[in-house]
TISE-586674 format. One record per residue (C-alpha): residue number from 1; residue in three letters; x, y, z. Coordinates in nm, 3 decimals, padded with zeros to 5 digits, always signed. Example, Ala and Ser with C-alpha at 12.3 -4.5 7.8 and 13.67 -1.06 7.14 Angstrom:
+-----+------+---------+---------+---------+
! pos ! code !       X !       Y !       Z !
+-----+------+---------+---------+---------+
!   1 !  Ala ! +01.230 ! -00.450 ! +00.780 !
!   2 !  Ser ! +01.367 ! -00.106 ! +00.714 !
+-----+------+---------+---------+---------+
END
This chain:
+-----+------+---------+---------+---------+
! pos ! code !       X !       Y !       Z !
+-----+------+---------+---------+---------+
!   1 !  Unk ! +24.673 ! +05.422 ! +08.241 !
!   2 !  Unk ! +25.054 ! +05.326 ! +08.219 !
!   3 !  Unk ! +25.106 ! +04.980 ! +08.067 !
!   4 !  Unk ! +25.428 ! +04.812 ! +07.925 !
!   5 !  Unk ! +25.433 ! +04.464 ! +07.717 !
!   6 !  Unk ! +25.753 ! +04.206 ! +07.776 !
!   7 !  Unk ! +25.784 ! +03.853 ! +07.668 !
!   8 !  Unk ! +25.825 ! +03.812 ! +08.017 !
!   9 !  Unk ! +25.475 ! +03.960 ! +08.066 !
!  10 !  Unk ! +25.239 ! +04.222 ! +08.084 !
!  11 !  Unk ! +25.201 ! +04.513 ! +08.376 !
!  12 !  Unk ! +24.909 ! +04.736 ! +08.387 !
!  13 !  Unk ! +24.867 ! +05.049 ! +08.591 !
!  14 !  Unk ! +24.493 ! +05.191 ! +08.643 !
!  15 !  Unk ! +24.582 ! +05.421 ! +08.949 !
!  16 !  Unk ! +24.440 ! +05.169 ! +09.170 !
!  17 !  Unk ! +24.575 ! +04.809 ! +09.086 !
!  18 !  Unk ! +24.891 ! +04.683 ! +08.920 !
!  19 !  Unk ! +24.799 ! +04.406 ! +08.683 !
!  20 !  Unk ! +25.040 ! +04.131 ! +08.597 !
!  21 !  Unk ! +24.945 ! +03.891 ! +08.325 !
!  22 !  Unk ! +25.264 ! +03.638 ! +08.249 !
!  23 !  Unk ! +25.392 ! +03.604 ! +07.907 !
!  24 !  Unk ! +25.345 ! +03.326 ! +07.655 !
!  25 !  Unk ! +25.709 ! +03.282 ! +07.593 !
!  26 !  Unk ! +25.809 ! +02.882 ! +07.679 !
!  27 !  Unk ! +26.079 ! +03.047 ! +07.896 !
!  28 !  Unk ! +25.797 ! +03.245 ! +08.137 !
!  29 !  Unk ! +25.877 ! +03.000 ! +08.480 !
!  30 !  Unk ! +25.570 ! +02.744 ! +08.557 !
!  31 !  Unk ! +25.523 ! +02.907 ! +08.857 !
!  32 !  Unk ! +25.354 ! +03.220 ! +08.680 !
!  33 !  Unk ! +25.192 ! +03.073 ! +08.449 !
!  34 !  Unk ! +25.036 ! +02.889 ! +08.675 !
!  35 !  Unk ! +24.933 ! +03.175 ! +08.916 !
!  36 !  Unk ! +24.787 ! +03.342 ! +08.593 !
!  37 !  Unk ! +24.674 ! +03.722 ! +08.634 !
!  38 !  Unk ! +24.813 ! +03.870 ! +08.947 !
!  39 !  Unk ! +24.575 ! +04.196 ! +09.093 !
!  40 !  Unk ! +24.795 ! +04.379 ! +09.311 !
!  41 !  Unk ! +24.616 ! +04.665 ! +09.523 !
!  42 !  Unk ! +24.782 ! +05.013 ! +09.604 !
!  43 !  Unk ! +24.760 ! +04.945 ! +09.971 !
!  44 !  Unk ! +24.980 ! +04.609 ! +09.931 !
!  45 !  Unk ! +25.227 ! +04.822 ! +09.783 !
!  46 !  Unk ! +25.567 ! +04.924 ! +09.961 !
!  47 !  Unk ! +25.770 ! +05.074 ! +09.630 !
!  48 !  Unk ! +25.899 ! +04.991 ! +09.224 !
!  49 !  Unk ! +26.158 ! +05.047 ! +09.095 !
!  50 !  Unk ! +26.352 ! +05.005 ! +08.767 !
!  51 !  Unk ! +26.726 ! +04.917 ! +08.718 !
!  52 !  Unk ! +26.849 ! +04.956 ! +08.361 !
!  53 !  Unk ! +27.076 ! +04.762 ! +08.217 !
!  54 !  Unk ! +27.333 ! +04.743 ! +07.901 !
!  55 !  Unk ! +27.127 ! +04.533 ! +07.716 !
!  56 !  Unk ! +26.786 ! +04.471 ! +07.952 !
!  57 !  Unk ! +26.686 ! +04.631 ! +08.258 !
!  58 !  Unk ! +26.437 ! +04.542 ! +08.495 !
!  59 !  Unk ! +26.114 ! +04.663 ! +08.698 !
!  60 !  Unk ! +26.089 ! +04.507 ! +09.015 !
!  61 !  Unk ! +25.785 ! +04.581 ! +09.248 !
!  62 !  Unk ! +25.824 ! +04.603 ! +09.638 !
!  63 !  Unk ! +25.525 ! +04.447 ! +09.880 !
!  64 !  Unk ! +25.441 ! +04.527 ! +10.223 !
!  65 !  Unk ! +25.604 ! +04.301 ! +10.444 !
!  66 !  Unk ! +25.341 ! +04.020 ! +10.543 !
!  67 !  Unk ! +25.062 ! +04.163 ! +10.210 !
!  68 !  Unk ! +25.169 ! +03.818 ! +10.000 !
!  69 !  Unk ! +25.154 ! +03.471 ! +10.114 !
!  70 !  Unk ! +25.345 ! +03.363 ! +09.862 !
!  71 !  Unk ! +25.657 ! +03.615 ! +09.959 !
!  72 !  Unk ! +25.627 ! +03.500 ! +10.327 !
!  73 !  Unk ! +25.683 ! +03.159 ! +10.247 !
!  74 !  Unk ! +25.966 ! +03.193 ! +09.974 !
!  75 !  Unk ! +26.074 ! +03.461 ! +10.259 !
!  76 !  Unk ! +26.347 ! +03.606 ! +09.935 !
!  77 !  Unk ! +26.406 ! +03.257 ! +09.782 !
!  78 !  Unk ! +26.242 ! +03.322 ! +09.456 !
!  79 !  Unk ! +26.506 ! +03.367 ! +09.152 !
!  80 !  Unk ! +26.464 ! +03.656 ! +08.949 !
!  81 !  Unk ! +26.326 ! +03.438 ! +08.684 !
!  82 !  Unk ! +26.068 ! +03.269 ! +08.879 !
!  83 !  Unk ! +25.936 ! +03.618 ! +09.074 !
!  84 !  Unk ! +25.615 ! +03.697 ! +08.984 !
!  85 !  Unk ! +25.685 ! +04.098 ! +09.069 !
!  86 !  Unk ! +25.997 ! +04.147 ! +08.829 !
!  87 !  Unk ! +26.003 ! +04.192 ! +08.484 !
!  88 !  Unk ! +26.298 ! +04.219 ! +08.222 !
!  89 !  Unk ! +26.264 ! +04.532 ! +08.033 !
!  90 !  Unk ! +26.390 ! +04.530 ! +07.667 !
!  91 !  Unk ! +26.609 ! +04.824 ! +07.589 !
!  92 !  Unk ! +26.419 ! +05.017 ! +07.373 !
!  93 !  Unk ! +26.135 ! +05.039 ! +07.661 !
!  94 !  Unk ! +26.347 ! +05.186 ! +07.908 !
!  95 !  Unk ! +26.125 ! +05.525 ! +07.916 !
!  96 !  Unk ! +25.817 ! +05.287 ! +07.907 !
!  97 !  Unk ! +25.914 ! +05.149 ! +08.194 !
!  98 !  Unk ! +26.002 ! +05.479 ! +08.363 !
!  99 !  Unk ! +25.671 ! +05.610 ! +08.351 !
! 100 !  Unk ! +25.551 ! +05.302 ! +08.488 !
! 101 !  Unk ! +25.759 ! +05.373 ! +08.810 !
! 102 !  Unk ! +25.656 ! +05.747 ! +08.808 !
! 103 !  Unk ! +25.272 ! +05.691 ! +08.768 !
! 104 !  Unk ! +25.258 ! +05.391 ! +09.080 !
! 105 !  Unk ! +25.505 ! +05.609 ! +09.314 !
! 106 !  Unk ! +25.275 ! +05.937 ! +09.263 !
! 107 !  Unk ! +24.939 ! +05.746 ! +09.353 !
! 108 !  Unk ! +25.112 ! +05.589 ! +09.597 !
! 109 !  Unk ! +25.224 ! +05.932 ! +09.764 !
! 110 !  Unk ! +24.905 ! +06.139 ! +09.643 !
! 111 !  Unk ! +24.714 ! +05.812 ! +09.860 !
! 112 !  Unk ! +24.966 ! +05.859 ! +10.131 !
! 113 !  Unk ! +24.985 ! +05.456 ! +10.141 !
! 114 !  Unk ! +25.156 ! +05.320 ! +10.478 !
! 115 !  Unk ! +25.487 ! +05.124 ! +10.359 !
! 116 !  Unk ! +25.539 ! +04.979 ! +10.644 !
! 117 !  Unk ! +25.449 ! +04.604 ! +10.765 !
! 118 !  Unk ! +25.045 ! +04.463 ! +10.760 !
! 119 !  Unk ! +24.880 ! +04.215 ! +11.019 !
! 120 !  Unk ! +24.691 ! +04.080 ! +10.737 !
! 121 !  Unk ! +24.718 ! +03.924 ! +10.398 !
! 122 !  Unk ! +24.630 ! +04.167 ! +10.134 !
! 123 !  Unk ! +24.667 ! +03.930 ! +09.853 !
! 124 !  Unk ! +24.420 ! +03.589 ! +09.892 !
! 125 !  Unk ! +24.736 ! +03.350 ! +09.809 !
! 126 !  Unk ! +24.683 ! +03.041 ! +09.536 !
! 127 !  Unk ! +24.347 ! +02.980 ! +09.393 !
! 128 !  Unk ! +24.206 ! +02.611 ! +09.569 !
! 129 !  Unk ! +24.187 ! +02.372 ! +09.531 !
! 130 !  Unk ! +24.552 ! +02.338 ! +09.434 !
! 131 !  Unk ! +24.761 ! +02.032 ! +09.349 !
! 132 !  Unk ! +25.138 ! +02.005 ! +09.284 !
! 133 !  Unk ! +25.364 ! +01.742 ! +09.217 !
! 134 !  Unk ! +25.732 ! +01.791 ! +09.286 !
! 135 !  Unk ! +26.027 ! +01.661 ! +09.455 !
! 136 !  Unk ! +25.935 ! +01.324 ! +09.631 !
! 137 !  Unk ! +25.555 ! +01.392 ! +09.647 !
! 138 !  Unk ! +25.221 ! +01.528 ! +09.545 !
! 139 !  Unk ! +25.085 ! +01.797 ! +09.765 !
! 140 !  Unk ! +24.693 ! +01.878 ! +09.724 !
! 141 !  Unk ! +24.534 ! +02.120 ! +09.945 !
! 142 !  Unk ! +24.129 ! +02.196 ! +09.931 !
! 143 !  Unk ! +24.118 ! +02.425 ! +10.212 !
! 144 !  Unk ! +24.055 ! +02.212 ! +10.485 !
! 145 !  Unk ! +24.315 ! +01.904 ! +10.466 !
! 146 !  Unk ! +24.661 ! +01.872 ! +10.300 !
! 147 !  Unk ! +24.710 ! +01.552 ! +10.135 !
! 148 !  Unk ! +25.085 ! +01.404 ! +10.057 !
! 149 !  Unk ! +25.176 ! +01.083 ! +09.817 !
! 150 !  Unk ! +25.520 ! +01.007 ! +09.796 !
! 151 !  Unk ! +25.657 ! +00.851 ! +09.453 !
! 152 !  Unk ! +25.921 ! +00.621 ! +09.350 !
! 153 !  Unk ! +26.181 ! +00.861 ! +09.459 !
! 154 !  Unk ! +26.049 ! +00.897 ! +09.801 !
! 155 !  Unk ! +26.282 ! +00.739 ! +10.084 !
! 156 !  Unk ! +26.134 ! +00.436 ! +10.186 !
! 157 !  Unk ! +26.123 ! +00.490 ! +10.579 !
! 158 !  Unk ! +25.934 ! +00.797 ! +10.498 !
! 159 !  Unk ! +25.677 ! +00.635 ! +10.156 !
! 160 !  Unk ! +25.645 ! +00.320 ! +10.425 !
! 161 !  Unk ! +25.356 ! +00.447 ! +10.631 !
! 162 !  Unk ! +25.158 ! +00.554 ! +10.316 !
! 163 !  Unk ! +24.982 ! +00.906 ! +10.178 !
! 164 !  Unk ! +25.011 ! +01.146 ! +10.437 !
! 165 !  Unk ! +24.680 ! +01.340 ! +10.567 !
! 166 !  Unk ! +24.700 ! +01.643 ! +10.760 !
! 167 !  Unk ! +24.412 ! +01.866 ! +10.914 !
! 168 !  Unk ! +24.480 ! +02.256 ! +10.868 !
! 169 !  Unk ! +24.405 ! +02.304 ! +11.222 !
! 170 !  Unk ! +24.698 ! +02.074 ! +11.321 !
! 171 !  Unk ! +24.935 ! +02.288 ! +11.120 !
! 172 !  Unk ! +25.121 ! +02.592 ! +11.271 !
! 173 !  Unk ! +25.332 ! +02.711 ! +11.018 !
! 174 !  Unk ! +25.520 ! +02.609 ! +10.655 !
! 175 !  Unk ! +25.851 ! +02.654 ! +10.535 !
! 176 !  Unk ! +25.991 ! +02.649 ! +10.191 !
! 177 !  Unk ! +26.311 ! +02.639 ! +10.108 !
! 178 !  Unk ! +26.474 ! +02.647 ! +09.755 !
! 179 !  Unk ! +26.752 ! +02.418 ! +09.688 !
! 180 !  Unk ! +27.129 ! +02.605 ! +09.734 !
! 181 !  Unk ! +27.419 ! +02.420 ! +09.603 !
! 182 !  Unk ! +27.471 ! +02.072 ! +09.745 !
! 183 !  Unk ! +27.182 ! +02.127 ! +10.019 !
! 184 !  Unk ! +26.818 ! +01.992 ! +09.887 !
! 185 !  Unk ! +26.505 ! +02.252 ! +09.931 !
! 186 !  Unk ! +26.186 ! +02.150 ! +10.109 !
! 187 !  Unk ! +25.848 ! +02.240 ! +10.194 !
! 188 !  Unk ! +25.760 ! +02.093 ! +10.555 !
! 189 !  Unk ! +25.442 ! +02.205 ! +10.717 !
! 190 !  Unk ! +25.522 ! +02.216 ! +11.067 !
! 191 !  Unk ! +25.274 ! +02.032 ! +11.308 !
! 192 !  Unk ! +25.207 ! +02.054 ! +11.670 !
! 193 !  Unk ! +25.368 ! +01.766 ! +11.801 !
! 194 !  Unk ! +25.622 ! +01.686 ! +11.574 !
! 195 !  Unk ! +26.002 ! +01.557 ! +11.627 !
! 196 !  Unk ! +26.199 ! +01.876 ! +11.560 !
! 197 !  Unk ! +26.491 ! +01.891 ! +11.308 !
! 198 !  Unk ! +26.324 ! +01.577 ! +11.081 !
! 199 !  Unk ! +26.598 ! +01.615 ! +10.722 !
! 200 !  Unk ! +26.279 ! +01.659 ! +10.500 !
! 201 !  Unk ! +26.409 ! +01.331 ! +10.324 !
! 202 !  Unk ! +26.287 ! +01.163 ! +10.634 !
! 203 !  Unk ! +25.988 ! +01.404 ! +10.750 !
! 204 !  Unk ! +25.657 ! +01.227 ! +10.697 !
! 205 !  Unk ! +25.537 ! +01.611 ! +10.672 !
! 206 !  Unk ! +25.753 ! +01.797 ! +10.458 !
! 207 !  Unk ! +25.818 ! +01.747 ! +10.044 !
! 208 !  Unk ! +26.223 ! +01.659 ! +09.994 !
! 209 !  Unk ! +26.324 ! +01.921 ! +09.699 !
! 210 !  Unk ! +26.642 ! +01.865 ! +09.399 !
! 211 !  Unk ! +26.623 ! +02.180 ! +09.252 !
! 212 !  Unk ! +26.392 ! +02.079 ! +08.932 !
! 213 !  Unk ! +26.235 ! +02.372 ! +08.724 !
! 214 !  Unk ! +25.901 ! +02.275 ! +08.901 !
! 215 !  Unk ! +26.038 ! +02.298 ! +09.279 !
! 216 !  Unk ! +25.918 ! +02.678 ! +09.295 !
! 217 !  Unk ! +25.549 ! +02.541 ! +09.262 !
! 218 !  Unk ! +25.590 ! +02.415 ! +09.577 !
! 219 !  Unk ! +25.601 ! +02.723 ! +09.730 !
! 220 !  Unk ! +25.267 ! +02.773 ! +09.586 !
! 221 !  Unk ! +25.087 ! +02.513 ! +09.752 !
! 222 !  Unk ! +25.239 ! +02.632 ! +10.122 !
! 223 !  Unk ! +25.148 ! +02.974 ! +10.040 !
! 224 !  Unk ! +24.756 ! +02.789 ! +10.001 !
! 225 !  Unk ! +24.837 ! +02.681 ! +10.309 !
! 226 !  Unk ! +24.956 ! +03.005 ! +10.478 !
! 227 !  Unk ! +24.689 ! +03.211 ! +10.349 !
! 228 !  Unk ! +24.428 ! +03.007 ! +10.585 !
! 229 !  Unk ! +24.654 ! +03.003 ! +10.908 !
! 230 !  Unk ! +24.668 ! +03.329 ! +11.165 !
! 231 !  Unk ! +24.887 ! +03.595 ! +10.997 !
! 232 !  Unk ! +25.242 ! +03.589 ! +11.203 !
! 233 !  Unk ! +25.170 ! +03.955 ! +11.282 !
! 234 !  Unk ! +24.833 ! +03.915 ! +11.388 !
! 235 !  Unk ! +24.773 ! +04.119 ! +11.712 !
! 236 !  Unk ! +25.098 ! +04.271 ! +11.744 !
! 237 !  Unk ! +25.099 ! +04.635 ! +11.787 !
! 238 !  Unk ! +25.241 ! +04.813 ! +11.534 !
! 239 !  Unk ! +25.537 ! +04.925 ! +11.476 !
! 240 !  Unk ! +25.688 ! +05.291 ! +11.487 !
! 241 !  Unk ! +25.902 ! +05.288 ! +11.338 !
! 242 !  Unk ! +25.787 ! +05.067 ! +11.018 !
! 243 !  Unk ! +25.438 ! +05.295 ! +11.004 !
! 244 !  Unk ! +25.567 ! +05.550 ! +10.833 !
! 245 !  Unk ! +25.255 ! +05.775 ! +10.732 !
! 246 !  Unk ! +25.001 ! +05.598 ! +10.986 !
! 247 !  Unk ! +24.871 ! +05.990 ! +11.097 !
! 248 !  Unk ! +24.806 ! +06.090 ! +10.753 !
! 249 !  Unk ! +24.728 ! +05.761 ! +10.550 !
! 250 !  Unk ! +24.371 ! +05.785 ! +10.357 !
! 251 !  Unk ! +24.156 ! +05.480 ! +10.243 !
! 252 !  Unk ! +24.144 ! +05.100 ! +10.377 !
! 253 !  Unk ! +24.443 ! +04.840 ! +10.355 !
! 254 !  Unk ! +24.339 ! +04.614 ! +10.077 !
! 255 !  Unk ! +24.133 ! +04.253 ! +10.202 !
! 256 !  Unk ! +24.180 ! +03.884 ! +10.183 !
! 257 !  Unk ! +23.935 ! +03.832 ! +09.904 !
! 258 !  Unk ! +24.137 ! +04.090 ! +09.684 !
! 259 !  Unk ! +24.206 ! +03.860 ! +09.340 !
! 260 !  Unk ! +24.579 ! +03.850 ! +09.273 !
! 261 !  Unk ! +24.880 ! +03.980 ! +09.385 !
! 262 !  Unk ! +25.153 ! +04.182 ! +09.508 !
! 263 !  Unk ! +25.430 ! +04.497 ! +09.402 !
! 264 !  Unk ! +25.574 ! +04.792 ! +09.506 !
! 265 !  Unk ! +25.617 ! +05.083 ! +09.466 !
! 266 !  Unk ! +25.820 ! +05.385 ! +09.634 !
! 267 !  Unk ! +25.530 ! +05.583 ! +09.847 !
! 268 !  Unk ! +25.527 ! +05.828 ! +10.130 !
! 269 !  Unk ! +25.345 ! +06.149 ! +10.262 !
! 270 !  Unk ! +25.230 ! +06.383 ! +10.039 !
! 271 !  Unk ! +25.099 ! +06.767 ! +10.074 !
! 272 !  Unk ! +24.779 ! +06.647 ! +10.044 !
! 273 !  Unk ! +24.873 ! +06.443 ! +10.388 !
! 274 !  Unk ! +24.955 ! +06.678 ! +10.584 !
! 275 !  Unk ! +24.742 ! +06.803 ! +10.892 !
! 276 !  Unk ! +24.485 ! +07.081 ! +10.831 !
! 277 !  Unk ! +24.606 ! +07.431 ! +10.975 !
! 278 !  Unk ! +24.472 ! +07.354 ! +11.301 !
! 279 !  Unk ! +24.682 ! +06.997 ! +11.375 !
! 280 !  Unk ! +24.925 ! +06.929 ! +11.652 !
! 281 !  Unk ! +25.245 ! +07.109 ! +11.582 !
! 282 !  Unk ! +25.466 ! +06.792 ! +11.703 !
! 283 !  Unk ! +25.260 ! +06.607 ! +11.434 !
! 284 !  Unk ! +25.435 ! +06.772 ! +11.192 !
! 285 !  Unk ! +25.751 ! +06.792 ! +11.326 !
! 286 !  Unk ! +25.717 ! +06.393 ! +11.325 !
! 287 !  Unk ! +25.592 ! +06.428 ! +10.952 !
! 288 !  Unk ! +25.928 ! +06.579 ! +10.851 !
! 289 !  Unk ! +26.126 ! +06.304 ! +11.055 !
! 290 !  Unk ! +25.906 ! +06.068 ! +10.878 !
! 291 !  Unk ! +25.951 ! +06.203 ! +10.508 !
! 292 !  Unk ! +26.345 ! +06.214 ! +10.618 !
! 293 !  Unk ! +26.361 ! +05.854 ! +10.708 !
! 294 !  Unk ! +26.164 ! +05.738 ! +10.369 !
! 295 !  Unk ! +26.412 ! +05.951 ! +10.114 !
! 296 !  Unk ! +26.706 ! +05.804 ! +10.349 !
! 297 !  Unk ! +26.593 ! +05.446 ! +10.254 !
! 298 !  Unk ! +26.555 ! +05.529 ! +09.921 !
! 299 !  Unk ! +26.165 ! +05.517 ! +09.942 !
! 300 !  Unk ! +26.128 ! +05.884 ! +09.831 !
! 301 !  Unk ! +26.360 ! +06.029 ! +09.537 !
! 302 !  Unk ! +26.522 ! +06.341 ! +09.639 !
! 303 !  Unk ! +26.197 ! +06.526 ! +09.422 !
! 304 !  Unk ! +25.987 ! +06.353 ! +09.601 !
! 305 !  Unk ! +26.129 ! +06.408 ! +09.944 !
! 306 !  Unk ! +26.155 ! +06.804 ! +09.901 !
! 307 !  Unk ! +25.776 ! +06.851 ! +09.746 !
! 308 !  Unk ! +25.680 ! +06.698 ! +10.055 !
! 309 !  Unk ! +25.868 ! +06.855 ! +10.291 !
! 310 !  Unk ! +25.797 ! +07.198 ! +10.214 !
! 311 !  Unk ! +25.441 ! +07.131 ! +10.206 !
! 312 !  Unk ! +25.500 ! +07.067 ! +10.557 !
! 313 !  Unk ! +25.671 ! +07.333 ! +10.637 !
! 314 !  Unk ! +25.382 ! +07.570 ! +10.468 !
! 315 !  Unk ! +25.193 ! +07.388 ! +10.740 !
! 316 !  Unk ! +25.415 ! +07.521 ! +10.973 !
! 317 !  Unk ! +25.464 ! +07.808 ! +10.923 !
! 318 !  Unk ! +25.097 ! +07.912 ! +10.815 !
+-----+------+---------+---------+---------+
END
């Protein structure tokens, strides 16, 4: 097991989950402390890595695009404070943190985990029901209705017409959107029907955002919403060129009702992947392309990338 302890936090490594349990500090962001204990399966897992710094570095684990809810709705627009899946290193726990990375990246190259985009959540999204208050409303969600009050601060020609009530099944999507500079963030739930292009300080379905400390929350409550709608890549056939191991890949892609959350970690095809002595020769041949496209995008250290190569090529050549 390969664990380090931050103020920021706490990440565990049992060769099968990565465990994130937020700090106590009062600088840990309300946004993980409220998500508490975060269970992240191998399978939702795209990479880690750790950048070190003069005085702090920092770990920073990589999802599968479309595993995490809650990354599909902040779609990048989480700080590095507020990110559930980073954590400042202190100095002196640099090689801590090192063989951290190296124990997740070999299990996730012994499993021979796919990298590459899911069609389902791996991660279950915000525990329900859920209630948060930011902005110019109150946003509660039980899992079958979203319910928004406006406050005191809400415009009136949007507060006029009362709470807000909306059915899940009338919602097609949600966007959130941090505050950047002069521009307000939002969360708007987007409903079949609606006037398009509504300034959230006027949308009787979205949450107006000033870039308060307790604006990220809000991303919560639409990734309790997301997690319940059709995933956006839902019947779509996959991919190529984002299924990098998909002919070699061994166990199941983690399921909805996994508890917690998300990471990464750098993964790829192993010598334990590769096709028995009596598998397609082109198979292989796309197994080295494969391997060569990972340690080009940095997936795969250069270590990495040549164990697994010339296992392929004993394939080859046996």
């Amino acid at each position: 097991m390969a664990e380090i302890i931050q103020q920021d936090g706490t990440w565990t490594f049992d060769g099968d989950t990565v465990r994130i349990v937020p700090g106590r500090d009062k600088n840990v962001s309300p946004l993980r402390t409220t998500i508490g204990e975060i269970a992240v399966p191998l399978q939702a897992l795209a990479g880690i890595s750790f950048e070190p710094g003069r005085t702090s570095g920092r770990l920073r684990l990589r999802l599968r695009d479309g595993a995490d809810p809650l990354l599909q709705v902040a779609s990048g627009g989480l700080p590095d404070g507020v990110d559930p899946y980073r954590l400042t290193v202190e100095s002196d726990r640099t090689g801590v943190a090192e063989y951290l990375v190296d124990e997740v990246r070999n299990a996730l190259l012994l499993d021979g985990v796919d990298p590459g985009p899911v069609d389902r959540y791996l991660l279950p999204g915000p525990a329900l029901p859920i209630t948060v208050a930011a902005g110019d409303a109150t946003v509660t969600f039980d899992g079958e209705s979203i319910r928004l009050e406006w406050n005191w601060k809400t415009e009136s020609a949007k507060s006029s017409g009362g709470p807000r009530t909306l059915a899940l099944g009338q919602v097609r999507g949600v966007e959130w959107r941090p505050n950047a500079g002069l521009e307000n963030g939002s969360l708007r739930f987007l409903v079949a029907g609606a006037p398009p292009a509504t300034p959230p300080k006027y949308d009787p379905n979205a949450v107006e955002l000033w870039g308060f400390k307790k604006d990220p929350l809000m991303a919560l409550a639409g990734a309790a919403v997301l997690a319940r709608l059709p995933h956006p890549r839902a019947g779509r056939t996959p991919d190529p060129a984002g299924t990098a191991l998909a002919a070699g890949a061994t166990g199941t892609a983690g399921t909805a009702g996994t508890a917690g959350t998300a990471g990464t970690g750098g993964t790829a095809g192993t010598a334990e992947d590769a096709p028995a002595g009596g598998d397609d020769h082109d198979a292989l041949l796309r197994r080295l392309r494969e391997l060569g496209e990972l340690h080009q995008s940095g997936i795969l250290t250069a270590e990495e990338f040549t164990a697994a190569k010339q296992a392929v090529l004993g394939r080859l050549q046996g």
